[in-house]
C-alpha positions in Angstrom: -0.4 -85.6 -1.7 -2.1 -83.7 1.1 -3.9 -80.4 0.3 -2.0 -76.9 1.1 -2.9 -75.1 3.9 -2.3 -71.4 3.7 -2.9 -68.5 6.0 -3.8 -65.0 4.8 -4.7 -61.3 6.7 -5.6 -58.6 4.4 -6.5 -55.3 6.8 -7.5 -53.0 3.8 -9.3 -53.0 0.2 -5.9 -53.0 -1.0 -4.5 -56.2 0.4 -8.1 -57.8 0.0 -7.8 -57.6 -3.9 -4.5 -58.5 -3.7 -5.1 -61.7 -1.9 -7.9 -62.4 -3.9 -5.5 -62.4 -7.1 -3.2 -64.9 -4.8 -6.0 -66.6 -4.1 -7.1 -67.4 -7.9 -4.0 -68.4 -8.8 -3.3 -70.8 -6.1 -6.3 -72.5 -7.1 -5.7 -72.9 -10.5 -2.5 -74.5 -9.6 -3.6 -76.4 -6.6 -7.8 -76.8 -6.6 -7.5 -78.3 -3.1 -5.9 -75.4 -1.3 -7.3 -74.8 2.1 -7.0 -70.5 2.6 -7.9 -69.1 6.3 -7.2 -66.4 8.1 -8.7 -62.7 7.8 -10.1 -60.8 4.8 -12.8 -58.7 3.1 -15.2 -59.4 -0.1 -12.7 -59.7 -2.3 -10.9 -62.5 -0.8 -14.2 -64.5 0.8 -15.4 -64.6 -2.6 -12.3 -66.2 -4.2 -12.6 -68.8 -1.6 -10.9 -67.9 1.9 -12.3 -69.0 5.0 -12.7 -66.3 6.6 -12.3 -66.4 10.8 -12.3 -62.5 11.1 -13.8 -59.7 8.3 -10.9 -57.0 7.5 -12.5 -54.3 9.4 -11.5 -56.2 12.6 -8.2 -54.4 12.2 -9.4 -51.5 11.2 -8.4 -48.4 13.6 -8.0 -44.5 12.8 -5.1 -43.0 14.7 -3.2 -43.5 18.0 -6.0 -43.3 20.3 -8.6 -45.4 18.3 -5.6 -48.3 18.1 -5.1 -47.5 22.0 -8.9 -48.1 23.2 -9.1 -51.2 19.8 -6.2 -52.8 21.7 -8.0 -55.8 23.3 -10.1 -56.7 20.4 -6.8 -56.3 18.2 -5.6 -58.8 20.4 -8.1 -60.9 20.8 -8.4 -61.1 17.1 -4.6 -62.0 16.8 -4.5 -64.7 19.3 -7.6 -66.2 17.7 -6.1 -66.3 14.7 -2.8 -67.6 15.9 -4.1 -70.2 17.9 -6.5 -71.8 15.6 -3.6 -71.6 12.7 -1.7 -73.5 15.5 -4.1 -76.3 15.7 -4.6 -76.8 12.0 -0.5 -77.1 12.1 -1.1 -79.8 14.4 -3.8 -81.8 12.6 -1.5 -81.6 9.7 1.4 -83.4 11.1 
């Protein structure tokens, strides 16, 4: 049986703790999981790979998100892509 692969983005201390609680429990069920994607503390230290921290989406307000918008981008199509690759590897 091949290991699961999943992806996770938490943006705020909210959604961090959450996924870390995902996390765990994926882990007891399936100790092989592979989890990437984007987090904070929470979730690095229940186990996710982490390719971005959280605070890469961080942004305060119109403008902020305005002037953010390349390295918002940049951090999406990073993620996208290498989730695309490690689709590929697993077929």
């Amino acid at each position: 049986m091949t290991a699961l692969r999943v992806g996770m983005v938490a943006g705020e201390p909210s959604g961090d703790l959450l996924g870390s609680r995902i996390q765990r429990g994926l882990y007891e069920t399936h100790p092989d999981t592979l989890i990437t994607g984007i987090g904070g503390p929470e979730m690095v230290a229940a186990g996710l790979d982490a390719w971005y921290p959280m605070d890469a989406l961080s942004v305060f307000g119109y403008v902020d998100a305005l002037k953010s918008l390349p390295r918002l981008l940049q951090t999406y199509y990073g993620v996208r892509n290498r989730w695309k690759k490690t689709i590929r590897m697993c077929l």
